[in-house]
N, C-alpha and C positions, 0 to 999 in steps of 0.2 A: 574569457568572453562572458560577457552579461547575459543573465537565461530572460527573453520576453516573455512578457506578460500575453496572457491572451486581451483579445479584443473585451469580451463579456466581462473578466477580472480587471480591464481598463476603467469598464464602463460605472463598473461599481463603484468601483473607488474615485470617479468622478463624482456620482449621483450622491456618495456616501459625506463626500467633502461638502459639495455645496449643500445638502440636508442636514448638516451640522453647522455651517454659516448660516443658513438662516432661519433657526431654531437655537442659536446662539442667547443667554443671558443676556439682556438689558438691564443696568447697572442705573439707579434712579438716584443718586446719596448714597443710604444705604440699604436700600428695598431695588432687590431681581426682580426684573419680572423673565418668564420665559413662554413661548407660545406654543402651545402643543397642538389647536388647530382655531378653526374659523371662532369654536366658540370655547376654549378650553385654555386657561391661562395657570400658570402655578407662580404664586410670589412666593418669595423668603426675603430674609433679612441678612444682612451680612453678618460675620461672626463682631464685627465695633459697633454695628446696628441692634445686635443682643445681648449686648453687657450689661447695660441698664435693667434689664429684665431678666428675672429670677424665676418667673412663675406667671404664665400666661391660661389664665380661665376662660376665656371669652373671644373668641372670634365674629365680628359682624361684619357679615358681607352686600353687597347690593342685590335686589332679588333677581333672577333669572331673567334676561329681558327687557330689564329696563337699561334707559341710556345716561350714561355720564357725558359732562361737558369739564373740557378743561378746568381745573381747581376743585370739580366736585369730589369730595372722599370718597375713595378706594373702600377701605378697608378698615376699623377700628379695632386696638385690640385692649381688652379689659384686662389689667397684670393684675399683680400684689400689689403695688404701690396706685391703682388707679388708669381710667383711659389715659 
């Protein structure tokens, strides 16, 4: 006989699935993005998005605040071989 779950231990693992669907990776090419809240985003790059680059010095980000329109750059990043 199958042992149930409680009600509370349902609930979690309810709230637990859909808090991981939608805080899920967005896949751009090949830059993640993922959403941690209203104002908190983390990118990376895919592991075929970091082959070209050997050595990243320089990260430029948008200042705090300000707004992007579709096509405006994200993000720059200064390697070895150049932005």
């Amino acid at each position: 006989m199958a042992k149930q779950e409680s009600a509370w231990k349902q609930m979690i693992h309810f709230y637990r699935h859909d808090y991981e669907e939608q805080h899920a990776p967005m896949l751009y090419g090949d830059v993640w993005l993922k959403t941690k809240s209203h104002q908190r985003l983390i990118l990376g790059l895919s592991d075929q998005g970091r082959q070209p680059y050997t050595t990243v010095s320089q990260v430029t980000l948008p200042t705090i605040g300000s707004h992007l329109n579709s096509g405006d750059v994200l993000v720059t990043l200064l390697t070895d071989q150049g932005p």
